[in-house]
FIMAR-240569 format. One line per 4 residues: number of its first residue (from 1); their letters; for each residue x, y, z of N, C-alpha, C. Coordinates in nm, 3 decimals, padded with zeros to 5 digits, m for minus. Atoms other than C-alpha are relative to their C-alpha. Example, Ala and Ser with C-alpha at 12.3 -4.5 7.8 and 13.67 -1.06 7.14 Angstrom:
2
1	as	00.089,m00.119,00.000,01.230,m00.450,00.780,00.090,00.120,00.000 ~ m00.082,m00.119,m00.006,01.367,m00.106,00.714,m00.077,00.109,00.073
END
This chain:
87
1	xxxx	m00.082,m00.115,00.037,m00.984,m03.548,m06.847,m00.077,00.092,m00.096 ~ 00.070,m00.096,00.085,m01.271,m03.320,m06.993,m00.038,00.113,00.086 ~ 00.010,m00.099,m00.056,m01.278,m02.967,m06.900,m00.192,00.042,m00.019 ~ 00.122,m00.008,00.018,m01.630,m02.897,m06.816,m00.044,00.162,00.026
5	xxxx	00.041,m00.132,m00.040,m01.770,m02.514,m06.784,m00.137,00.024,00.028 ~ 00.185,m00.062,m00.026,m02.093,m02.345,m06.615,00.022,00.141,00.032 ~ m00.001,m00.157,m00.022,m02.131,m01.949,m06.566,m00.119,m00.010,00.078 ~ 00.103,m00.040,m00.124,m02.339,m01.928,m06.250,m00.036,00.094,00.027
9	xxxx	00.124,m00.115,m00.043,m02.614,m01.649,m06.187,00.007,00.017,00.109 ~ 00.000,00.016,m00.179,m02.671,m01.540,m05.862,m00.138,m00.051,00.036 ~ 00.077,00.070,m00.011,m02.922,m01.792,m05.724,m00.022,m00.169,m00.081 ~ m00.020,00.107,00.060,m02.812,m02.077,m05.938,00.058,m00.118,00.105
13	xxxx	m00.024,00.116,m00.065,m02.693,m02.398,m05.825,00.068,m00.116,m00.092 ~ m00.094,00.099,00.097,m02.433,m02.669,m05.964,00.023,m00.135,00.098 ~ m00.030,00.148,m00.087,m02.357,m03.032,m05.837,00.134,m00.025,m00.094 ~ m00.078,00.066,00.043,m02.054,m03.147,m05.932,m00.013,m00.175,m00.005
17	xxxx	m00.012,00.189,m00.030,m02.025,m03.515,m06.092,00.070,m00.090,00.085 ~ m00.116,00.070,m00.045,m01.848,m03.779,m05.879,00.114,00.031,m00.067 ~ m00.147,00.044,00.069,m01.530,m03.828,m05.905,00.059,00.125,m00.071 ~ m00.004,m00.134,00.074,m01.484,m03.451,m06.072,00.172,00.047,00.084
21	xxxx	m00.092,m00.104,m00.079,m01.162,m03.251,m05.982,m00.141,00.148,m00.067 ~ 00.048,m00.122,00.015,m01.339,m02.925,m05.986,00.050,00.119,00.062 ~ m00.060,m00.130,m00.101,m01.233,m02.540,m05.876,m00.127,00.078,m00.093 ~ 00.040,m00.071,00.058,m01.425,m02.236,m05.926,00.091,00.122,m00.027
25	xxxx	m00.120,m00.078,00.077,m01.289,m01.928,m06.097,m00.118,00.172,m00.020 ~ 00.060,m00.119,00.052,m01.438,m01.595,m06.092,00.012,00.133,m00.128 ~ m00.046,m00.012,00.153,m01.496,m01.437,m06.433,m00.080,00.089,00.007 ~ 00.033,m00.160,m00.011,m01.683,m01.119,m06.300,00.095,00.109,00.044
29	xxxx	m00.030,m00.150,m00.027,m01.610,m00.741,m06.165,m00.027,m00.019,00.124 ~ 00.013,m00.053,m00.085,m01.743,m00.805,m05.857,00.073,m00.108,00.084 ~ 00.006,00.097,m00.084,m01.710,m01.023,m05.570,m00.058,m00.125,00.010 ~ 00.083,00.096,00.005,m01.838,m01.373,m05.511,m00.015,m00.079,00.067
33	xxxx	m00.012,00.072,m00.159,m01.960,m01.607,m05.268,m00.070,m00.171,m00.094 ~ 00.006,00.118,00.028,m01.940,m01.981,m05.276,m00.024,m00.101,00.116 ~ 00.003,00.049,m00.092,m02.102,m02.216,m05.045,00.026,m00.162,m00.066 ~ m00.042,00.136,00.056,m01.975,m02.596,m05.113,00.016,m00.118,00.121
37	xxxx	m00.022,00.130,m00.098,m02.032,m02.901,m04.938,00.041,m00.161,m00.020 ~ m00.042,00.116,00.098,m01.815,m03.227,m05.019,m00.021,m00.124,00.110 ~ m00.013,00.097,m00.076,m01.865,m03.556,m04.952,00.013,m00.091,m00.054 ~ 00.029,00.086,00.121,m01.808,m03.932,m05.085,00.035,m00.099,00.095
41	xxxx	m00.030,00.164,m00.051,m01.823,m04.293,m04.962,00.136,m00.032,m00.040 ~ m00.067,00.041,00.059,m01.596,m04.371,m05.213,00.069,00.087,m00.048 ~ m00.040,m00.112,00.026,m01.369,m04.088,m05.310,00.121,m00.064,m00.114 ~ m00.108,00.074,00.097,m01.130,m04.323,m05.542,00.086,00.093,m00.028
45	xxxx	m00.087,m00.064,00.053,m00.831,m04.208,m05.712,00.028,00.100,m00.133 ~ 00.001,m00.049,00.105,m00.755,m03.923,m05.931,00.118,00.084,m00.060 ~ m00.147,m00.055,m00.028,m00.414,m03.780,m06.072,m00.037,00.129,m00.057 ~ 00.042,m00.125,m00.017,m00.463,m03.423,m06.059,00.013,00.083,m00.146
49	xxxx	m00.064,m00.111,00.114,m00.199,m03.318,m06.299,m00.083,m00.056,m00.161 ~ 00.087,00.047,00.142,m00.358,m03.513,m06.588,m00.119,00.026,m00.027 ~ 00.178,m00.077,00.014,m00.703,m03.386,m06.511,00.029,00.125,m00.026 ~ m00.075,m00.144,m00.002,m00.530,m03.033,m06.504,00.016,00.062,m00.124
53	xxxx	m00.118,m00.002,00.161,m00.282,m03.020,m06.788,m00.074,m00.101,m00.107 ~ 00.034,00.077,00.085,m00.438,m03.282,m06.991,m00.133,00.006,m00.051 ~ 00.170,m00.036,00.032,m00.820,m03.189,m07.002,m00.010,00.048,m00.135 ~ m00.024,m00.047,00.083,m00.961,m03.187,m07.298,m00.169,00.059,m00.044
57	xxxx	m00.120,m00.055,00.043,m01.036,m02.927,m07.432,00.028,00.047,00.092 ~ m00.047,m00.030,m00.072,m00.799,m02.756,m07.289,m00.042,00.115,00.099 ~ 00.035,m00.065,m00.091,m00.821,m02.551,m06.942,00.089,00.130,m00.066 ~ m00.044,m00.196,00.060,m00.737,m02.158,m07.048,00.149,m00.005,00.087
61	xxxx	m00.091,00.012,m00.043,m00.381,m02.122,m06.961,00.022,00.075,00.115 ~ m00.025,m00.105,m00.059,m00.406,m01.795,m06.779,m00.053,m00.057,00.111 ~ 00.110,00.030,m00.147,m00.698,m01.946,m06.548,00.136,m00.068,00.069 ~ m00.077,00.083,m00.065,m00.417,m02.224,m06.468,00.164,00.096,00.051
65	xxxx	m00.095,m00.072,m00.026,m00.110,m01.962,m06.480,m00.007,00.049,00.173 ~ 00.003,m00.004,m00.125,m00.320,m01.811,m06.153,00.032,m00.050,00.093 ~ 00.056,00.097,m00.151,m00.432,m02.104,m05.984,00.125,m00.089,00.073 ~ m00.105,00.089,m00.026,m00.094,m02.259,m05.978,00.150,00.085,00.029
69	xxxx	m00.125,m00.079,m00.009,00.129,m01.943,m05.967,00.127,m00.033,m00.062 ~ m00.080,00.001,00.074,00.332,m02.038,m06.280,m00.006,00.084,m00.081 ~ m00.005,m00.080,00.088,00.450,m01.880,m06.534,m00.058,m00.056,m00.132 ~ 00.065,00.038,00.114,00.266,m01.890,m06.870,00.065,m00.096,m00.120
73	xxxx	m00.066,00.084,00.114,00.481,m02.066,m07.065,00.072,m00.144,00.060 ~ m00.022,00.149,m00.074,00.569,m02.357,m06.785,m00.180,m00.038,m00.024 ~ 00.116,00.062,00.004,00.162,m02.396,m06.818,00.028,m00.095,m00.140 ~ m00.016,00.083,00.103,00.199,m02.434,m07.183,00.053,m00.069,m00.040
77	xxxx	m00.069,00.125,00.035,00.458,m02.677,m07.191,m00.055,m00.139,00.064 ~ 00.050,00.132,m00.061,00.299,m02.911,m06.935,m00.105,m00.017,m00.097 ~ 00.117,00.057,00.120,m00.017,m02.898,m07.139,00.037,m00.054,m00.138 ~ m00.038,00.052,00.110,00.165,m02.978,m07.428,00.044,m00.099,00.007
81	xxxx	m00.006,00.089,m00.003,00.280,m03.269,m07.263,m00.097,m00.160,m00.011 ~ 00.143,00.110,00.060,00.113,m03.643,m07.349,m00.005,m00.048,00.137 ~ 00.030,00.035,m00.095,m00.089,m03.721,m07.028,m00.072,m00.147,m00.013 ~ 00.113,00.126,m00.015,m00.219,m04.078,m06.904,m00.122,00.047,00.037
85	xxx	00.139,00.022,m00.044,m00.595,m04.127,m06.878,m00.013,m00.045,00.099 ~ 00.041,00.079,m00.132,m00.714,m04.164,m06.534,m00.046,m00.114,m00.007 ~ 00.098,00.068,00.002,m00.939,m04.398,m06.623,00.094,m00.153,m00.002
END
């Protein structure tokens, strides 16, 4: 449950760790292109909302307000809720 950040260049390149929930999030003016290829032997279990809402620190509310089409103040209450550790 740790929110991790990278600001990608154009020509950069990122791997996500196993086991990661990850999304990307565009935080320019322009347009952006994302090529992504997933794969895993083992893809184990991960509960979303606690990686989500519970990350710490916390995921920017607004980013999550988008990505989830709530309203800003249902974000901040879930995040304010006490999440289990995946682990």
């Amino acid at each position: 449950n740790r929110l991790i950040t990278k600001v990608l260049n154009p020509g950069d390149v990122f791997v996500f760790p196993v086991g990661l929930i990850h999304f990307q999030f565009n935080i320019g003016n322009t347009k952006a292109v994302a090529f992504a290829g997933l794969s895993s032997q083992n893809p184990g279990v991960i509960t979303i909302a606690n990686a989500v809402f519970g990350s710490n620190p916390p995921i920017n509310p607004d980013v999550l307000t988008k990505a989830f089409q709530l309203d800003k103040n249902i974000v901040t209450y879930l995040q304010s809720k006490f999440w289990w550790d995946n682990n």
